[in-house]
C-alpha positions in Angstrom: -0.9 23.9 -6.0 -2.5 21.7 -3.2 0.8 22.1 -0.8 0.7 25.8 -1.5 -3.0 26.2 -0.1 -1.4 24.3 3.0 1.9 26.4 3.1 -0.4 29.6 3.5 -3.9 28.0 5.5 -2.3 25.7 7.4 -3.5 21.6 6.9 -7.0 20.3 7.1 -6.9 17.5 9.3 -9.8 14.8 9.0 -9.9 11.9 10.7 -8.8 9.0 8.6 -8.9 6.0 10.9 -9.6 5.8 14.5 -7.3 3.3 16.2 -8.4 3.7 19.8 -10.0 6.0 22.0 -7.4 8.6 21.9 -5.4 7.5 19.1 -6.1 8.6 15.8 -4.8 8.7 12.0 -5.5 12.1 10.1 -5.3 13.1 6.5 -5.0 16.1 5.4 -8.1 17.0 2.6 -5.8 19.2 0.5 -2.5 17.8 0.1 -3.3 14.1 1.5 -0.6 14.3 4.2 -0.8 11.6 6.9 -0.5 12.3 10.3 -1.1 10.5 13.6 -1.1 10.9 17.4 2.1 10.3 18.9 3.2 9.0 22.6 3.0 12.2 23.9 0.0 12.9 22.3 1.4 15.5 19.5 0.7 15.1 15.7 3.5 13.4 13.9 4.0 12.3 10.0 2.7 8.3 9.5 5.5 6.6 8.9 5.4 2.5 8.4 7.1 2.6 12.1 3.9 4.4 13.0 1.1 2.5 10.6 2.8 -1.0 12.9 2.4 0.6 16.1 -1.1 1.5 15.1 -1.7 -1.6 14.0 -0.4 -3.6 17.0 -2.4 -1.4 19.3 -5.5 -1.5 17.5 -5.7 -5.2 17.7 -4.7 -4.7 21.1 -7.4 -2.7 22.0 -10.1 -4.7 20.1 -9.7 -7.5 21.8 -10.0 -6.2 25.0 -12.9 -4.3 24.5 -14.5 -8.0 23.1 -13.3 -9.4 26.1 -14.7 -6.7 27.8 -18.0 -6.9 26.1 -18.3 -10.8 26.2 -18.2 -10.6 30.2 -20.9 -7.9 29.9 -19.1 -5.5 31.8 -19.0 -3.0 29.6 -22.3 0.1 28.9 -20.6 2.5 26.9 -17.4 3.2 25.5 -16.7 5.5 28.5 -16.7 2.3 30.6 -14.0 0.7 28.8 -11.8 4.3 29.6 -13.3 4.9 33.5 -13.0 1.1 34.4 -9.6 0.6 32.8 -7.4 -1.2 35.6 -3.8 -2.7 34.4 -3.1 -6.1 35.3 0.8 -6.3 36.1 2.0 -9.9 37.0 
């Protein structure tokens, strides 16, 4: 009954999990379908490929942002986005 409201409404995303900034994990509050953001920035099912990647770049971006915040370079979390530079070797 659940995936039938979906079938005709459309899903209800909620957020689920934020893993960065721009990346999120959604579930759906009718029929509990996971989603997340992909490369490209589209909505795509959460596989386990996905829930690694999310993974891996959550820790990722947790430890920079506590690098970040340990030199005391960082305000707000729009600081973290504005002030990004990449470090290529």
């Amino acid at each position: 009954m659940k995936s039938l409201y979906c079938s005709f409404f459309g899903h209800q995303y909620e957020v689920s999990k934020n893993v960065t900034y721009h990346v999120k994990e959604y579930k759906c509050s009718h029929c509990n379908t996971q989603v997340t953001t992909s490369g490209n920035g589209h909505l795509t099912p959460l596989t386990p490929k996905y829930k690694e990647i999310n993974s891996v770049l959550s820790r990722i971006h947790n430890r920079r942002v506590a690098r970040i915040k340990q030199n005391g370079n960082l305000k707000t979390h729009e600081d973290v986005i504005l002030n990004f530079t990449p470090h290529f070797s």
